[in-house]
C-alpha positions in Angstrom: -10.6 -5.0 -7.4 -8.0 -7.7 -9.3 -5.6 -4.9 -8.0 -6.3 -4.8 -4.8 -6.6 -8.8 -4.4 -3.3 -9.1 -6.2 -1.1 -6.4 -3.6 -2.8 -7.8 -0.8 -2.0 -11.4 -1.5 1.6 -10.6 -2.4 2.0 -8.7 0.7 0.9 -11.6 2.5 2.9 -14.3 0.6 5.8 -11.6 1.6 5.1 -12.0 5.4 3.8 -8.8 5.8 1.4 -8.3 8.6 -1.6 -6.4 7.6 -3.1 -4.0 10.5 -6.4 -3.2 8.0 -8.0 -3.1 4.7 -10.6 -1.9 2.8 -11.9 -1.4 -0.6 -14.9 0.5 -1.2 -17.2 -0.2 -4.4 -19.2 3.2 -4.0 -15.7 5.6 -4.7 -15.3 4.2 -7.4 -13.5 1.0 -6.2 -11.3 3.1 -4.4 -9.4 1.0 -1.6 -6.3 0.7 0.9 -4.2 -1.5 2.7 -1.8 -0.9 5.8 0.8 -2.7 7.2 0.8 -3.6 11.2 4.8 -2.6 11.3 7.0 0.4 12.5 6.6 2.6 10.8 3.4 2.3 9.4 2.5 2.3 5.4 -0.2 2.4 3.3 -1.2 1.7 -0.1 -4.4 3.8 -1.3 -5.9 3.7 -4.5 -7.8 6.8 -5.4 -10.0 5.1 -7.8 -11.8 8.5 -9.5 -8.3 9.6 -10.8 -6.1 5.9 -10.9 -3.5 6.5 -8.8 -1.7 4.3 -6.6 0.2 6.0 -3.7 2.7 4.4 -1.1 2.1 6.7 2.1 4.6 6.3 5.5 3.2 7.5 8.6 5.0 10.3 10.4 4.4 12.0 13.5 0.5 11.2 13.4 0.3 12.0 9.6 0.5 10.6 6.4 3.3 11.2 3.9 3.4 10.0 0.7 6.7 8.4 -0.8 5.6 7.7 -4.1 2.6 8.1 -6.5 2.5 4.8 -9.5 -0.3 5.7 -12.3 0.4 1.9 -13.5 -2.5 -0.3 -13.2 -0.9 -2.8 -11.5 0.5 -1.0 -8.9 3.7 -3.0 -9.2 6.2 0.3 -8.3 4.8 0.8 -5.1 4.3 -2.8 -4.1 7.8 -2.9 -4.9 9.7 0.1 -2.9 7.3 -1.2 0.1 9.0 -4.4 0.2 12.2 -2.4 0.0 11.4 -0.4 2.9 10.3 -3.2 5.1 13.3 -5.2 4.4 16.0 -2.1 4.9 13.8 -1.4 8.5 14.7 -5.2 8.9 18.3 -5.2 8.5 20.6 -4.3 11.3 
């Protein structure tokens, strides 16, 4: 759960607007959190094998960009900011 608390909190000290969020004690603490933006990302933690994936949503379905086996997640928190900010720019 520290994960979780500390992405989420980071996204929101970043300004990112969160659409939803869960975490989910009884899959073994398996959670994820998605942005309210265009296009839509998620960060899911798959807590029965400990990975953290960064997933875009694309024509209805979910693609994943990148898979961090860190505990802290900090890869994927990262390139998320990235591609907020480049979808930002003009």
């Amino acid at each position: 759960m520290k994960t979780y608390k500390t992405i989420l909190s980071n996204l929101k000290d970043n300004q990112v607007l969160i659409e939803k969020s869960e975490y989910h004690d009884q899959s073994f603490g398996s959670w994820y959190i998605q942005t309210n933006s265009l296009p839509t990302y998620r960060i899911a933690h798959d807590g029965r094998d400990k990975t953290i994936a960064l997933k875009i949503k694309r024509n209805g379905e979910w693609d994943c960009l990148l898979f961090d086996k860190t505990i802290s997640g900090k890869h994927v928190l990262k390139k998320l900011l990235t591609e907020l900010k480049e979808k930002r720019e003009p």
